[in-house]
Structure formats: structure tokens, C-alpha cells
N, C-alpha and C positions, 0 to 999 in steps of 0.2 A: 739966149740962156734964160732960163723961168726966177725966178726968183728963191724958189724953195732951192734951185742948184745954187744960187750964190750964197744962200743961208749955210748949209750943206758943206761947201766951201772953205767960210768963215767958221765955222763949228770946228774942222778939220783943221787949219791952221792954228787953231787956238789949243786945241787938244794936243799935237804934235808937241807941244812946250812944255807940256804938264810932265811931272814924274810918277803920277798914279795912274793905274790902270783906268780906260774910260771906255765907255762901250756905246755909239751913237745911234737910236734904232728910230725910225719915223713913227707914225700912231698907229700903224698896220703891224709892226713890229720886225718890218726888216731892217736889218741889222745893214748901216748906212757906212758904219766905220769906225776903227777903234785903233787906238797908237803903240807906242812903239811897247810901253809897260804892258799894255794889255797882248802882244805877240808874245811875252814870255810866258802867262797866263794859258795861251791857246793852244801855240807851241806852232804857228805860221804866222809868218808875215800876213797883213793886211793887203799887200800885192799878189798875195798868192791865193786868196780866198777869193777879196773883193766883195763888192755887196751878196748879202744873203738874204731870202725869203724864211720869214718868221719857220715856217714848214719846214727848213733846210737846216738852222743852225741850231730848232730846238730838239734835233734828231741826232746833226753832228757832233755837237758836244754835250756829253753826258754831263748830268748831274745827282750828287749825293746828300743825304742827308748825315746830320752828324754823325750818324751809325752807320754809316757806308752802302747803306740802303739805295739805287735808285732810283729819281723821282723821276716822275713823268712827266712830259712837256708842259700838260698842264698846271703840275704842282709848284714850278718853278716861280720865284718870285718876281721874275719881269713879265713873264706870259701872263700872270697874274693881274699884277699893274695895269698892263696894258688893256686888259678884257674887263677889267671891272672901275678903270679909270680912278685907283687912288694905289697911295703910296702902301709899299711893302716890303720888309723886310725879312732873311730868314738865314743863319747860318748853312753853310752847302761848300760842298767839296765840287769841283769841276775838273772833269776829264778833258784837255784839250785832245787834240789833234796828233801828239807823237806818243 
């Protein structure tokens, strides 16, 4: 087992405890796993998705802008983050899964 799975692991165990919603995505931006707060968010279990390709879940779940407008994968504050490597913020409505 590599190391980044025992990190991965331990990220997972620790989030499972938390009561806010948490979302764990690696620096590519797949979406690695998220607890139990954030299944209510999505509207599926984390066993039921399982990891996603950045491709997969910024397609899967919609997002909105305050005005119910929505944004495209690249508008999104984490696909943000993640492409231009700093912090971001942005109110947004999210469409899970049911």
C-alpha cells in the first residue's frame, strides 16, 4: 500500500467524525471522498458513488449561482482552486444526485 493510500486512509477516518460536510479531492481534482454530512448534500452514499474523476462529478452535480443561474464546471469554486492553485471562495447552490 503507497503512502498517498495510507494518507487517503487517515484523511477518511478523521472526516468520518466530523459533523460538517467535507469533500476530499487529490491536486487533479478527483474527488477521493466525502462523509457522512456531505451524503446529505449530494443526496448518495459515498459507497454508492465511490471515487470520481474531476470530469465526472463536475458534470454530475450541478451548480448554481445565487440567482439560480448554472455555472459551468469551470466556474465552480473548487475547479478554480484547483487550476489556478489558490484559495476561493463563492456562494452557490448545488444540485446533488436525487
Amino acid at each position: 500500500m503507497g503512502q498517498q493510500e495510507i494518507e487517503v486512509i487517515l484523511w477518511r477516518q478523521l472526516f468520518s467524525y466530523l459533523m460538517i460536510p467535507i469533500f476530499l479531492v487529490d491536486p487533479e481534482g478527483s474527488l477521493l471522498f466525502y462523509n457522512e454530512p456531505a451524503e446529505t448534500i449530494l443526496g448518495r452514499r459515498y459507497e454508492e458513488t465511490g471515487r470520481m474523476a474531476k470530469e465526472e462529478w463536475s458534470t454530475v452535480f450541478q451548480f448554481a449561482d445565487e440567482d439560480g443561474n448554472l455555472l459551468k464546471p469551470d466556474q465552480v469554486p473548487l475547479t478554480i482552486a484547483l487550476k489556478e492553485r489558490r484559495p476561493v471562495h463563492r456562494k452557490l447552490t448545488l444540485h446533488g444526485l436525487e
